[in-house]
N, C-alpha and C positions, 0 to 999 in steps of 0.2 A: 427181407427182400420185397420189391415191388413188382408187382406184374398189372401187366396194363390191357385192355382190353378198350377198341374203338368201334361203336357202330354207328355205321354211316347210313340215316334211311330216311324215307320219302322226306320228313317236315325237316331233320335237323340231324346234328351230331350229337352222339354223349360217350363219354371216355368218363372208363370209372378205373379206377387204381386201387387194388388187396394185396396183401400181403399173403406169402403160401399156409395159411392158415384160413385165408375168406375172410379175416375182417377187413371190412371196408376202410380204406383211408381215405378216399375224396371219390368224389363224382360231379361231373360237370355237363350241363347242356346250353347248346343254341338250335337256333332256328332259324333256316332260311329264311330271306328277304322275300324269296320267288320261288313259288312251287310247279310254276307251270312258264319256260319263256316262251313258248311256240309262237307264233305271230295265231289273231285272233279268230281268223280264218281258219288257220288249221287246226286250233284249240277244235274249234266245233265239226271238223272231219274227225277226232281222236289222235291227234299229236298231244305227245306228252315231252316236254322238253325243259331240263335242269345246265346250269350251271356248274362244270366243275371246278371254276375258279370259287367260286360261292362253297363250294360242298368243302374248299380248303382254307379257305376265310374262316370257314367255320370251326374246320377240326385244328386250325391253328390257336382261334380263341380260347375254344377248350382243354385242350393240351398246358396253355400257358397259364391257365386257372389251377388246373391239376398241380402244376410245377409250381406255382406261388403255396398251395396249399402243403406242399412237403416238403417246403423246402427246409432245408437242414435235416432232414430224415433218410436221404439217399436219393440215390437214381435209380429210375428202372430198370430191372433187370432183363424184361422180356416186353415188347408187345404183340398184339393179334390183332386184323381189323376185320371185320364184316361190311358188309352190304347189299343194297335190293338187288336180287337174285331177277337176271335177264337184263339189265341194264348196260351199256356200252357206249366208250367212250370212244371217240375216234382222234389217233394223236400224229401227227407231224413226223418229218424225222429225226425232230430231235428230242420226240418224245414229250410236246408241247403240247395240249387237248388243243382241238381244232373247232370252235366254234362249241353246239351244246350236246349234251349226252340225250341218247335216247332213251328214254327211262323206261322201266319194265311194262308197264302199263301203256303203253303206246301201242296205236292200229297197228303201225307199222312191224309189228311183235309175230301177230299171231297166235295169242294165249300166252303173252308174256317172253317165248322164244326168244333168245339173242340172233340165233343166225340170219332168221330173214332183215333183223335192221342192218346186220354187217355186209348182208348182199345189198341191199337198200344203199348204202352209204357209198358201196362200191358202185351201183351203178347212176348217183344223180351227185356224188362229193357230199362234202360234209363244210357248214358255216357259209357265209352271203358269199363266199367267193367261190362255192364248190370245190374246194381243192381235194383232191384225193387223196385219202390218209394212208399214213407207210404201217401204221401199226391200230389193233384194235384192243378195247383192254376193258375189264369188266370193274365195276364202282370199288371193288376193297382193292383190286389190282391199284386203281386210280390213288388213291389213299397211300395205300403202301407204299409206291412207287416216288409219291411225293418227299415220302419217309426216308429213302432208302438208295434214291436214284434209279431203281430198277422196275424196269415196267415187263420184263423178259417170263415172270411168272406167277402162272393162278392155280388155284385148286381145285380138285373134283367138284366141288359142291358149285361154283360159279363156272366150272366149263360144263357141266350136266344140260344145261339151255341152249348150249353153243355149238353143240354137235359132236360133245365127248363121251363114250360110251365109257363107261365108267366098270361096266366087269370085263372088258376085252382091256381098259386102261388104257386106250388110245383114242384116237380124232377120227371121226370119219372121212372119208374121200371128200363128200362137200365142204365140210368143215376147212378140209387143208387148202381146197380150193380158194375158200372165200378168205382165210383169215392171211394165206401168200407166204412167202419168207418168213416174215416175223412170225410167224405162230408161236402162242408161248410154250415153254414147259410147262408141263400140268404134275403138281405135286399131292400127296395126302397132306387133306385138312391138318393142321396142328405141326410140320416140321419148319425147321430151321432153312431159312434161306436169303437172309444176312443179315444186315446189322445196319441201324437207324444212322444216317449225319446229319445234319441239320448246323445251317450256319444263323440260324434262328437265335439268338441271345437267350429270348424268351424259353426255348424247348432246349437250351441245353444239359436240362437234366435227361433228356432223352440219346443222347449223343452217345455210341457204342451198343446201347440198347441190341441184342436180338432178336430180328424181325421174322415173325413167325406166322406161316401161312393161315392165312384165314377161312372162311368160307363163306357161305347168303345170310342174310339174317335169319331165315327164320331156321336152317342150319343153327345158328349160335343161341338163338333164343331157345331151341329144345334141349340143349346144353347147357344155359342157364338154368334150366328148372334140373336140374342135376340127374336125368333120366339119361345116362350115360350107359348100363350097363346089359345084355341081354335080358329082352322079358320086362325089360324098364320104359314104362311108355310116359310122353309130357302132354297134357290136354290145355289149349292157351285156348283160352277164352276172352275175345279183346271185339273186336270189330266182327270179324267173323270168327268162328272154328275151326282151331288147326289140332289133328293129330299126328304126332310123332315117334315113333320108338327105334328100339333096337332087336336085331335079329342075327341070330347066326347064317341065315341061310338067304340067297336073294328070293324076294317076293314078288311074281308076276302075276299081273292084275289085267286080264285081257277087256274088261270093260275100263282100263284107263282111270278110274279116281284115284288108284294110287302108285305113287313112284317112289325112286327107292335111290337116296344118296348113300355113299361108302363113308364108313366110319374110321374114322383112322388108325386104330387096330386092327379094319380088317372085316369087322361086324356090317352086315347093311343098316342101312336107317330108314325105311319105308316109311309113309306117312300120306295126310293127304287133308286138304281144305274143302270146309262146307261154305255154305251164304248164311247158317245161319250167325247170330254171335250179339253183342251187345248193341249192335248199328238199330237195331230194332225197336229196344228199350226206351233211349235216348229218344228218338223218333215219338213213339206211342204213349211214351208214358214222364217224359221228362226228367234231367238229370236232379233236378235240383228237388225230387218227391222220393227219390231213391231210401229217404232212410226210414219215413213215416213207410212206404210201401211194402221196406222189408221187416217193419215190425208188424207188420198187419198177416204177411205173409208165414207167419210164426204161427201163426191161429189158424189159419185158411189151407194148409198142403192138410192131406191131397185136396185138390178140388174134382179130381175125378173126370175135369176136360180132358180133354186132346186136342192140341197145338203143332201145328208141324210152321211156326211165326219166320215168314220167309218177307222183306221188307217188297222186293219183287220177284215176279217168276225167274225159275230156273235153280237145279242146283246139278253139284259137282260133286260131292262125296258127303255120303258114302252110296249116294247113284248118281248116275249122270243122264240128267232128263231138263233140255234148257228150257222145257216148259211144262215145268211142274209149276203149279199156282202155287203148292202149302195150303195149309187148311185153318179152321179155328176163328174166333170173330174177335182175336187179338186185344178184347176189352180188360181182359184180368190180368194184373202184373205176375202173379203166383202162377195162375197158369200158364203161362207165356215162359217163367223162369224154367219151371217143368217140363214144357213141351222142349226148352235145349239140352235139359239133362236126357229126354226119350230120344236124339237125335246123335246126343254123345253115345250113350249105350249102343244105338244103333250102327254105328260108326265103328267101336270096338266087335261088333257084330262079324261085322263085314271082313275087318284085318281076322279076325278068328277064321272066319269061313277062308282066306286068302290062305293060311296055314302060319300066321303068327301067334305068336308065342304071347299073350297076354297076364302079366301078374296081377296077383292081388291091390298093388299101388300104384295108383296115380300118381305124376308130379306135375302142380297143376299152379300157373300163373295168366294175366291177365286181369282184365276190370270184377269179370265172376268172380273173384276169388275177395273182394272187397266186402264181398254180401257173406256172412256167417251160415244166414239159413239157407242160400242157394248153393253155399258149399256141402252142407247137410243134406239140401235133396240130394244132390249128386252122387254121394257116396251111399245114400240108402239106392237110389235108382241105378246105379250101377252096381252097386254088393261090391267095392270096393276102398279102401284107404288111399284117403289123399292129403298128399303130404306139399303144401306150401312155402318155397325158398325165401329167405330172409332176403334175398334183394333179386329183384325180376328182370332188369332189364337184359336186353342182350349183348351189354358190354361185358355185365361180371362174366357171361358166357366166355368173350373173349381173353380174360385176363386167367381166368382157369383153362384155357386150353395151351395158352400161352405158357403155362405154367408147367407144363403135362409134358411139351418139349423139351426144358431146361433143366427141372431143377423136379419133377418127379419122371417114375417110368413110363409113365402111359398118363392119357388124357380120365380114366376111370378113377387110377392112383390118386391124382392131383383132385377130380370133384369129391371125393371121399373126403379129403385133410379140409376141401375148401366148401364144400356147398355146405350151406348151413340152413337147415328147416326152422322156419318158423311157426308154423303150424300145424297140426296131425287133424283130421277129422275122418273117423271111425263111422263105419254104417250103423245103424240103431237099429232099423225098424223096417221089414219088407210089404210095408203097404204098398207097391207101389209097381208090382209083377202085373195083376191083371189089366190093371190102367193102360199098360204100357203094349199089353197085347192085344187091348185094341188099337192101340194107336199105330202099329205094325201091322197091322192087319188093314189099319186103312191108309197106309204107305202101299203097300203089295199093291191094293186094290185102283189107285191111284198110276203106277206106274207099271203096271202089266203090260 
């Protein structure tokens, strides 16, 4: 059997296709022509504006690469799609996108928010002609819908932005205000809610396929690291720092760094992003020094600094202070690598003092995870095992939850048969306690 997983985000698409076992059969990516169409004026007010004829150009390419590469092996069984979480398309009535989507990152957001660009849209139109749209729809909605013909329904994890409250399990008053008539059904992540046509030649290995709801990326990306199960947490380490888990119980966080998507069993998934993350690296220290630096860094942990390596002020979790400098003179690659593992601990700090449930393991993907001895610090600096997935992106996320709908009982069942570790890294060595309590100590002393 085939299950198919698409994630549609900022630069491109990639659809990766396994079998209910996780080996991989194909995976394909593109990349947008245009990351930003805003006219240029509004580029420099903070319009951010995409394409979703582009976003379908693309996931048609990929798709038909997919389907050249199995061919004679079957059809898919099932797919899932993902994408950037607070993004909205505005569509016609006939279900046509109306000019460009406003991408999650736009002024017009609010911290990313869908619903003020949906009042937005309603009150100036949407595309050069301002027309005013019958229906609004969020990026995997868009995808899906292209898929399916149905643009009628989204899931928790992409209406959570839009004004769905997600443990009442319904819209708020504004929300039903803003979104009119059409509002869609809002279903849990991961069920059945039709089946793929396509009069595409090229995609009709996809034709009857089971189209299964999807959720945000970064929803499918902590599902890709196969941290599905309570007490199960994912740590991406890519650009910035995200963490993710699972919980029996909902988790409220009255200072706001963390929020909390439903899991489709039932479980919450609280989680929450920092500033810091690899953006810093690249910057300070250059990609292409990366491998001399982390053999240098084999000899040099601890170094005994303290780092809090923020590329600018301001952060968001695991405090929220938009004008925190960070600290440290950012010269040493090891210390700088250090000061994100002092930032990750502190982060699982935080979810503990919140009342989650934290295990022993990590499931941990991203560009950190590249580096062997920054994977080392990490597991000594946090006193925990991390365990690294044989394929990262957030499509296999997709094709294993896709899988979890059809053809196992639950989305936990299906990452079990399917997620597959590539890597274990075990703590050695607790150098790395007192270090770390000064470098807490001079976070407190910072944001008092």
């Amino acid at each position: 059997m085939i299950f198919l997983g698409i994630d549609a985000g900022t630069q491109g698409v990639r659809a990766t296709a396994a079998d209910e076992n996780g080996k991989l059969i194909a995976s394909a990516h593109r990349q947008y022509e245009h990351f930003n169409l805003a006219e240029k004026s509004l580029i420099e007010k903070g319009y951010r504006e995409q394409s979703p004829d582009e976003w379908w150009s693309a996931c048609k390419a990929v798709l038909a690469e997919i389907g050249r590469s199995i061919a004679g092996t079957g059809s898919a069984k099932a797919v899932c799609v993902d994408g950037t979480s607070g993004t909205i398309v505005p569509l016609d009535e006939n279900d046509v996108a109306i000019g460009h989507a406003i991408m999650y990152n736009d002024v017009r957001g609010n911290g990313g928010k869908a619903l003020p660009k949906i009042m937005w849209l309603k009150e100036h139109g949407a595309g050069t002609e301002h027309i005013m749209p019958a229906r609004f729809v969020h990026h995997a909605d868009y995808i899906a819908g292209k898929l399916s013909g149905r643009y009628d329904t989204t899931d928790w994890s992409n209406a959570l932005k839009s004004g769905y409250d997600v443990r009442k399990e319904e819209w708020s008053v504004q929300a039903k205000e803003a979104f009119g008539d059409k509002i869609q059904k809002v279903t849990a992540c991961g069920t059945r809610i039709g089946e793929v046509f396509t009069s595409d030649k090229e995609l009709d290995f996809l034709n009857g396929a089971i189209l299964v709801s999807g959720a945000s990326d970064g929803y499918m990306s902590a599902v890709a690291t196969c941290a599905v199960n309570p007490g199960e947490w994912a740590s991406i380490i890519g650009t910035t720092l995200i963490l993710k888990g699972v919980t029996k119980e909902y988790i409220d966080d009255p200072d706001g760094c963390v929020y909390c998507h439903k899991h489709p069993q039932g479980f919450w998934m609280p989680g929450g992003a920092g500033n810091v993350g690899g953006r810093c690296l690249n910057e300070w220290f250059g990609e292409e020094h990366f491998d001399e630096l982390n053999r240098q860094a084999k000899t040099e942990t601890p170094t005994g600094d303290i780092e809090y390596p923020l590329m600018v002020p301001g952060e968001r979790f695991p405090f929220l202070k938009n004008d925190f400098p960070g600290f440290g003179d950012h010269r040493s690659y090891t210390a700088v690598i250090e000061g994100i593992a002092y930032v990750e601990r502190l982060c699982f700090e935080k979810l503990e003092e919140l009342g989650c449930e934290v295990g022993d393991t990590v499931y941990s993907t991203g560009g950190a995870c590249r580096s062997d001895v920054w994977l080392q610090i990490r597991a000594d600096v946090l006193g925990k095992t991390i365990k690294v997935p044989e394929v990262t992106d957030a499509a296999i996320g997709g094709a294993m939850m896709a899988a979890g709908a059809v053809h196992y009982e639950s989305l936990s069942e299906a990452v079990s048969h399917m997620g597959r570790i590539s890597k274990t890294v075990t703590p050695q060595k607790c150098v790395y306690d007192e270090i770390y309590k000064k470098f807490k100590n001079k976070v407190e002393d910072y944001i008092r």
